[in-house]
C-alpha positions in Angstrom: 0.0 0.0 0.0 1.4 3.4 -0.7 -0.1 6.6 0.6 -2.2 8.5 -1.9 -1.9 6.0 -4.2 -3.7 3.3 -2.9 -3.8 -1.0 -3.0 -3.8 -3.4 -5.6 -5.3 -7.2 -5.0 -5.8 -9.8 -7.0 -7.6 -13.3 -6.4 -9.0 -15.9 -8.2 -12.1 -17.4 -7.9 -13.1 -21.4 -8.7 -16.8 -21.6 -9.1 -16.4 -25.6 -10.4 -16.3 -28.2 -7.6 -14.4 -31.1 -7.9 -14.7 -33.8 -5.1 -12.1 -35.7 -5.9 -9.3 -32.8 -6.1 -10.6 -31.6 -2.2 -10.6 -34.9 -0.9 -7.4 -35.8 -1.6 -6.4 -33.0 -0.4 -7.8 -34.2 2.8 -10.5 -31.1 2.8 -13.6 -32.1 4.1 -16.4 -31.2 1.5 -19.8 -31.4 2.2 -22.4 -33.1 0.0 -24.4 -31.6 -2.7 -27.3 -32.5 -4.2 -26.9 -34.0 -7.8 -28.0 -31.4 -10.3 -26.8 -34.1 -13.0 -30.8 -35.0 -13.5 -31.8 -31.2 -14.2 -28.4 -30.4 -15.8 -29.8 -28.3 -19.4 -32.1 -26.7 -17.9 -33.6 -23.3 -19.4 -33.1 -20.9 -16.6 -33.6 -16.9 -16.9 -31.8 -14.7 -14.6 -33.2 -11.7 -13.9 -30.0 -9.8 -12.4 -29.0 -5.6 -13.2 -24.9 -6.1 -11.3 -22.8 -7.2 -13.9 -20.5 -8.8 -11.2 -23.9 -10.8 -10.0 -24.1 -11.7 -13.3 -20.9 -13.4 -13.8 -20.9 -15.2 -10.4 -24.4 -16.8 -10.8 -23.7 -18.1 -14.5 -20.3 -19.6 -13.3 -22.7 -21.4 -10.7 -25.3 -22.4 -12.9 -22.7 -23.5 -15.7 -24.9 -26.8 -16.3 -28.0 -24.8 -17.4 -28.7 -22.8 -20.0 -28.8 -19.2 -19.0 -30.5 -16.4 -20.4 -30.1 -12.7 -18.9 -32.1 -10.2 -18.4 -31.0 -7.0 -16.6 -34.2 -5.8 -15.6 -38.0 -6.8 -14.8 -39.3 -5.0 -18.5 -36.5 -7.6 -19.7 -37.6 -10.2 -17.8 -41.5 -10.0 -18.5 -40.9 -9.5 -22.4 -38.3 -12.9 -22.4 -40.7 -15.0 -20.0 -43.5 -14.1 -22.4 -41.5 -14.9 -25.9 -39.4 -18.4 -24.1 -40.2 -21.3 -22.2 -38.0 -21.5 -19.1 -37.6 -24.4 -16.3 -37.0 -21.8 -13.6 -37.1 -17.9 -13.5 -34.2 -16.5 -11.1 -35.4 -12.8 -10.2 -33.2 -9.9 -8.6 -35.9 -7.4 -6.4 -34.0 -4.4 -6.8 -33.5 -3.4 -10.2 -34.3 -0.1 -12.6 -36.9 0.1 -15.0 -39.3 -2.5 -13.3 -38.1 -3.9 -9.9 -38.4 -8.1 -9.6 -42.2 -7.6 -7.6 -43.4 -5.7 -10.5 -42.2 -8.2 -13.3 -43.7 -11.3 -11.5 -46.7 -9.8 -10.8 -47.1 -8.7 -14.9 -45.3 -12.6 -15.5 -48.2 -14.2 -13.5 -51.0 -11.7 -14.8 -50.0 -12.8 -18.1 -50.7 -17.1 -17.4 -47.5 -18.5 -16.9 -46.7 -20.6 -14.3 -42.9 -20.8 -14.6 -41.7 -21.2 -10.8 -39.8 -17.5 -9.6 -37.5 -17.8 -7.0 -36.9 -14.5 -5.6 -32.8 -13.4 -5.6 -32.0 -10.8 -3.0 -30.2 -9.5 0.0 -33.4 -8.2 1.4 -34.2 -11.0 3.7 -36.6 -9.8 6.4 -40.0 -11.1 6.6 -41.6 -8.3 4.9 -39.4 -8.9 2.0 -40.4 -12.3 2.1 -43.7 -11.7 2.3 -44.0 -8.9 -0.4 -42.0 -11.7 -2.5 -44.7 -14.0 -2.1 -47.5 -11.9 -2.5 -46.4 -10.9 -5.6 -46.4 -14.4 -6.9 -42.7 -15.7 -6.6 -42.0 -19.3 -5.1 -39.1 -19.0 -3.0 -36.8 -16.4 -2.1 -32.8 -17.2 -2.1 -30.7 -14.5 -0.5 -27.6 -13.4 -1.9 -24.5 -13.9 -1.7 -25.5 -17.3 -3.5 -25.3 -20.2 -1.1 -23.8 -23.4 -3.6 -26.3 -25.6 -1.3 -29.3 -23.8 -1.1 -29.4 -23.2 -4.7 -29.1 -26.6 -5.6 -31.9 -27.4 -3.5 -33.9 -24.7 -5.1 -33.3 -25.9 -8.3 -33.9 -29.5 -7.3 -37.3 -28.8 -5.3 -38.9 -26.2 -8.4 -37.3 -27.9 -12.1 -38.3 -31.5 -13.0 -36.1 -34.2 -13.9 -36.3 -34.7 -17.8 -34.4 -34.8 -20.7 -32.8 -31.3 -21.7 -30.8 -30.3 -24.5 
């Protein structure tokens, strides 16, 4: 560090797990659920921070992602794809993530929301809820608790 001048870090980041690698190691890794039966799966992420972005597409890497940055994004996409899962960010410009699920289930479709947040009170919960999302997942992204989100609200089939 140098005065008026500032600090540099660097770090990197592995999003993929591998099992094997840790245990020899002789890390102790806890068990995940096997997305294998789900892996393909059409997913949209609803997500404005570029940085979110990135870190939830390197943990969804066995789905196929689509992006949208905002809930007008998200309602026009939802309405012109089919998607196993909709992943939705609350705070966003444009139309926030209560807005868009309320116009996604106004408009028919049934496609499980799973709010995406760091608002975690109960009122955010509840607002979540009442504006017809499934589940809410709080951010940062637990690897687990996804995994069980996506194992409890996408069904096991064949995807491309």
């Amino acid at each position: 560090s140098t005065p008026d001048v500032g600090s540099e870090f660097a770090f990197t980041l592995n999003f993929a797990l591998n099992r094997a690698a840790d245990t020899q190691q002789g890390q102790q890794t806890s068990e995940a659920p096997d997305l294998a039966s789900i892996a393909g799966a059409r997913i949209l992420l609803v997500e404005d921070n570029l940085i979110n972005q990135l870190v939830a597409q390197g943990m969804l890497s066995d789905f196929t992602i689509d992006i949208a940055a905002n809930g007008a994004e998200a309602v026009e996409k939802a309405a012109a794809s089919s998607y196993d899962l909709i992943l939705m960010d609350l705070q966003m410009p444009v139309m926030d993530g209560f807005e868009a699920s309320r116009h996604i289930r106004q408009s028919g479709n049934t496609t499980p929301i799973v709010a995406l947040s760091a608002a975690v009170m109960k009122e955010d919960i509840v607002r979540s809820e009442e504006a017809g999302m499934n589940a809410h997942l709080s951010k940062p992204i637990e690897l687990d608790r996804l995994s069980s989100i996506l194992l409890k609200f996408i069904s096991p089939k064949d995807h491309p």
